[in-house]
N, C-alpha and C positions, 0 to 999 in steps of 0.2 A: 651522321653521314660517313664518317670516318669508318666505323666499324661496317656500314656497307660495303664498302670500296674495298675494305681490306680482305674480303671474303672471298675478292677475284686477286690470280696469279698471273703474271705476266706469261708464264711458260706454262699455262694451259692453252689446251691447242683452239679450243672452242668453248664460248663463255657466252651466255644467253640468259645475260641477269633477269632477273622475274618483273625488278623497279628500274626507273628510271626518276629520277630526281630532276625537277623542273624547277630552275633556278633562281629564274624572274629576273627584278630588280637588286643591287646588291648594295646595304645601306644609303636607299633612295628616301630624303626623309618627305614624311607624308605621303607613301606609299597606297597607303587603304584610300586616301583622297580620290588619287585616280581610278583603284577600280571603281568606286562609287560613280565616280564620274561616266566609267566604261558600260556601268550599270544604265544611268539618263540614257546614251547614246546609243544602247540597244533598245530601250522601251521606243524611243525617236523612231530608231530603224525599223521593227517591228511595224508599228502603226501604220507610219507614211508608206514602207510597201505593200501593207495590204491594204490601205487605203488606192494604190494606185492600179493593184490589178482586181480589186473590186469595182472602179468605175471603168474599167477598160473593159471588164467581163461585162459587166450591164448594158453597155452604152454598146449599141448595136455600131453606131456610128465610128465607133471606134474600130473595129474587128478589120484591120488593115492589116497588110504587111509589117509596117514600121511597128504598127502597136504589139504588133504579136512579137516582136523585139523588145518592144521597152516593157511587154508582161516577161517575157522570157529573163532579162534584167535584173527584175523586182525578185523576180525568184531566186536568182542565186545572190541577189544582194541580201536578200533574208534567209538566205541556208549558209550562206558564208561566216554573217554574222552571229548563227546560231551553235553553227559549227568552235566557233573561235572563244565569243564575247563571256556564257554562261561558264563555260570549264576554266578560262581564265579568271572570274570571279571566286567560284570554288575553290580552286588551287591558292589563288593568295589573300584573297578576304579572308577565309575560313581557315588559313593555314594546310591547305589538304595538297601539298605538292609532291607527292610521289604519285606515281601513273604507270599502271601495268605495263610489261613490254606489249603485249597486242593494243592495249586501249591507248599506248600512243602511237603504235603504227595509224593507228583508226583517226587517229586527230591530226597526222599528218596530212595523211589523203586525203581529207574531206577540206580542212584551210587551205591549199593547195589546189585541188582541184577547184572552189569553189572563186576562189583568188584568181585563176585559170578564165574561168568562167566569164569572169567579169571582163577582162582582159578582149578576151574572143569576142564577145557578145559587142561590144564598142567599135568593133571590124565590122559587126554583122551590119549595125547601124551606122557605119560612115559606109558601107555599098549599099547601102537602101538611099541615103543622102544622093551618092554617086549618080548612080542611078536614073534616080526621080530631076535631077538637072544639068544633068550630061546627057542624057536619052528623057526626054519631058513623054514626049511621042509613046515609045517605047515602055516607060515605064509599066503601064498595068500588064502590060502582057510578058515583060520581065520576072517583075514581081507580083509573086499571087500568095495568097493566104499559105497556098500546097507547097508551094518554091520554099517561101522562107519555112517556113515547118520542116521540110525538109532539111534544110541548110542549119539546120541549129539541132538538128535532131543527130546529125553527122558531126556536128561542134561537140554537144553532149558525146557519142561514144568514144569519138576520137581521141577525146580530153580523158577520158575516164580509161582508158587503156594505156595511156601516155604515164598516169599516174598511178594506177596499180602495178605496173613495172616498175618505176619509181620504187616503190615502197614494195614487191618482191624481190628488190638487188638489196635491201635489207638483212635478207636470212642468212645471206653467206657471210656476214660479218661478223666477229668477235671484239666485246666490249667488257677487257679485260682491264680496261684503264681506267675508268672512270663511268658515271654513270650519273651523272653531275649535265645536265642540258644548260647553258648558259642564253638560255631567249624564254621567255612569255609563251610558248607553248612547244610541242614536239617539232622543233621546225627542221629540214631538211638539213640544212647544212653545219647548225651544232651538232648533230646527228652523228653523221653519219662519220666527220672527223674525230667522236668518240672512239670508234675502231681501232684496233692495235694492229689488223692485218690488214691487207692491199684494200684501198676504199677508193681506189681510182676510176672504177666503172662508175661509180655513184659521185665521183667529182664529174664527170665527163659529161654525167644522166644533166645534174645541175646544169652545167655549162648550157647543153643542149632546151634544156625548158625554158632557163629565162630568157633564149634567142627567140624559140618559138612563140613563145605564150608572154614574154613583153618587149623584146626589141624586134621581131617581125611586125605585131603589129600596129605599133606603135609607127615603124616604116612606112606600113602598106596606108595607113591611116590619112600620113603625112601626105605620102603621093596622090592620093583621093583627093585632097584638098587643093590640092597643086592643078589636079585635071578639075576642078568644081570653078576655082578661081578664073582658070580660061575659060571656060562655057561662063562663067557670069560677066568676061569682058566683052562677049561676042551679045552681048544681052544693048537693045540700044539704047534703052531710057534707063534712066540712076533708079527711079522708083521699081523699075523691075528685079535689077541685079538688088538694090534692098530688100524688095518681100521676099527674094530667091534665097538671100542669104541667109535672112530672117529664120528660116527651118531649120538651118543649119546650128544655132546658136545653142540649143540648149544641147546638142552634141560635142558642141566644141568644149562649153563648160564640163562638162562630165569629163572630158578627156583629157584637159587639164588636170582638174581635181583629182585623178586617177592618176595619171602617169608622173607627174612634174614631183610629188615627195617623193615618188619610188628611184625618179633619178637622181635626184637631187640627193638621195640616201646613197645608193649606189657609187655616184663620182663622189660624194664624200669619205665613204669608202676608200675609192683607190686614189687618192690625190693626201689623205691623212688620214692618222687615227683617230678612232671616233670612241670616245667613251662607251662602253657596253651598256652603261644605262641610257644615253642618248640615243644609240643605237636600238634599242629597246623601244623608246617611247615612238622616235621616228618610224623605224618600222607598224608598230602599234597604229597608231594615227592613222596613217599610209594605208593601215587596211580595213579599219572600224569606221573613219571620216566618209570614205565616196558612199556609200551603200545608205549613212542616213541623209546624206546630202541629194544624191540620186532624184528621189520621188518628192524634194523639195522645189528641187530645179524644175521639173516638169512641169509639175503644177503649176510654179509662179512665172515659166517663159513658152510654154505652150499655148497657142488660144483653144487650140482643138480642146484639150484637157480642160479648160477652165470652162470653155461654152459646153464640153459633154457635164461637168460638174450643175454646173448653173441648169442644166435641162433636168438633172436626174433631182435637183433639191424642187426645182419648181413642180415636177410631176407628184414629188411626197407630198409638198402642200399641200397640191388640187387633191389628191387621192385622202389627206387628212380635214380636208374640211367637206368633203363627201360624207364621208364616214360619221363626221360630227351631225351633220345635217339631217 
C-alpha cells in the first residue's frame, strides 16, 4: 500500500489513481466469521424476495396498488443486496480489496441508489396506508395499479439522476492523498474526503441526499401516521380502529428496522466517536438486516399474503394429484 500512495504527489495538479484500496475492517478479530455470516444473510435475502414477488406475480389477487409496492420493494431490496453483499465478500474473504477507479464509482451508485430506493419506496407505502384510511371512500379511485406505477416509476428516475450527479461531482477531484477507503465498500463520504482539492460540492451533494432520501422521509412518514392516528380516533368501535390499524403494522415494522440503526448510527456519530470498526459493522447491518427481514415480515403479518400463499399451495396439490390420477 505504501508504495501505491507514494506514486501520487501532493503538487500534482490532477491525479486519477487507477486503484482504490478498500480498507474494510482494521484488526477486527474473526473477520472472515462475519462475511460468512454476510454470505447466510444474502442467500436469506435472495430467497424470501423472490419468494415474495413470485406469489405477488401469481396471485391475481394480489395485483393491487399496495402490492405493486411491496413488489417494487422486493426488487430493490434484492438489487441493493446484490449490489453491496457478493463484492463485499470478494474483496475480504478472498483478500481481493483493491477496485478500479470506475468499478468503484459503479459500486457507489448502485448501494446508494439502491439504499435510496429503499428509503422512498417506505414513503410510497405509508401514502398507500394514508390513503386507504384517511380517504376509505376514495381510495380505489386515488390509487390505481396506473397511479402507483406511475409514482414509483418517477421514484426510480428521480433517484437515479439524483445519484449519477452524485458520483459525476467525482471527476473534478484529485486524489493525490491517499487512496486508502476506510468503510466496507466505495462509500460516499470516505470518498470523496480522500481529495486533496475543494470537495465541498460533494460535502454539500451529501448533506443534501441524506435530508432527502432519509430525513424527509422519514418526516413525511411520521406525519402520515399522525393523520392515520386521527382518522382511526374518529373510527367508533375499538374493533374497527384495530383491523384499521392492523394494515398498518407490517409497515410500521419495516420502518422501524429501516430507519432506527441508521439513526441511531448517525446521532452516535455526532454526540461521540465511534470506533471505525463499530462504525463499519453498524453501518453494515443497517443496510444488509431490512432487505432480508422485509419479505419475512410480510409473510408472517400479512393475511393477504398468507391466504394468497395457502390458495397457490392448495391449487399445486389439486393440480398434482390430477396429474397422478
Amino acid at each position: 500500500m505504501s508504495s501505491l500512495n507514494a506514486t501520487f504527489s501532493p503538487n500534482d495538479t490532477f491525479v486519477r489513481p487507477q486503484f482504490f484500496y478498500v480498507n474494510g475492517f482494521s484488526d477486527l478479530p474473526n473477520a472472515k466469521s462475519y462475511y460468512i455470516f454476510m454470505c447466510f444473510v444474502y442467500a436469506i435475502t435472495v430467497l424470501g424476495n423472490s419468494f415474495i414477488m413470485f406469489i405477488i406475480f401469481m396471485e391475481r389477487s394480489l395485483h393491487t396498488p399496495k402490492y405493486v409496492a411491496i413488489f417494487n420493494l422486493a426488487v430493490v431490496d434484492m438489487c441493493g443486496s446484490t449490489a453491496l453483499i457478493p463484492k463485499m465478500i470478494e474483496t475480504f474473504l478472498f483478500d481481493s480489496q483493491f477496485i478500479t477507479y470506475e468499478a468503484c464509482f459503479a459500486n457507489m451508485f448502485f448501494v446508494h441508489f439502491f439504499s435510496s430506493m429503499q428509503s422512498i419506496t417506505l414513503v410510497v407505502l405509508a401514502y398507500d396506508r394514508f390513503v386507504a384510511i384517511c380517504f376509505p371512500l376514495k381510495y380505489h379511485i386515488i390509487m390505481t395499479n396506473n397511479s402507483i406505477t406511475v409514482i414509483l416509476s418517477l421514484v426510480w428516475i428521480v433517484t437515479a439522476a439524483i445519484l449519477i450527479t452524485v458520483v459525476l461531482l467525482f471527476i473534478r477531484l484529485s486524489f493525490c492523498k491517499s487512496t486508502v477507503i476506510n468503510s466496507y465498500f466505495c462509500d460516499h463520504g470516505p470518498v470523496f474526503r480522500l481529495a486533496c482539492n475543494d470537495n465541498s460540492p460533494n460535502y454539500r451533494m451529501a448533506i443534501f441526499c441524506t435530508t432527502i432520501f432519509f430525513g424527509a422521509p422519514l418526516v413525511v412518514i411520521a406525519l402520515s401516521y399522525v393523520c392515520i392516528i386521527f382518522a382511526l380516533l374518529k373510527i367508533a368501535s375499538l374493533e374497527g380502529r384495530l383491523k384499521a390499524m392492523k394494515t398498518c403494522t407490517s409497515h410500521l415494522i419495516l420502518v422501524a428496522v429501516f430507519y432506527l440503526p441508521i439513526a441511531a448510527t448517525y446521532i452516535a456519530g455526532l454526540s461521540s466517536t465511534i470506533h471505525p470498526n463499530a462504525r463499519i459493522i453498524n453501518t453494515s447491518l443497517a443496510t444488509v438486516i431490512p432487505p432480508m427481514l422485509n419479505p419475512i415480515i410480510y409473510t408472517l403479518k400479512t393475511d393477504e399474503i398468507m391466504e394468497a400463499i395457502k390458495k397457490f399451495c392448495k391449487r399445486n396439490k389439486i393440480r398434482s394429484q390430477v396429474m397422478e390420477s
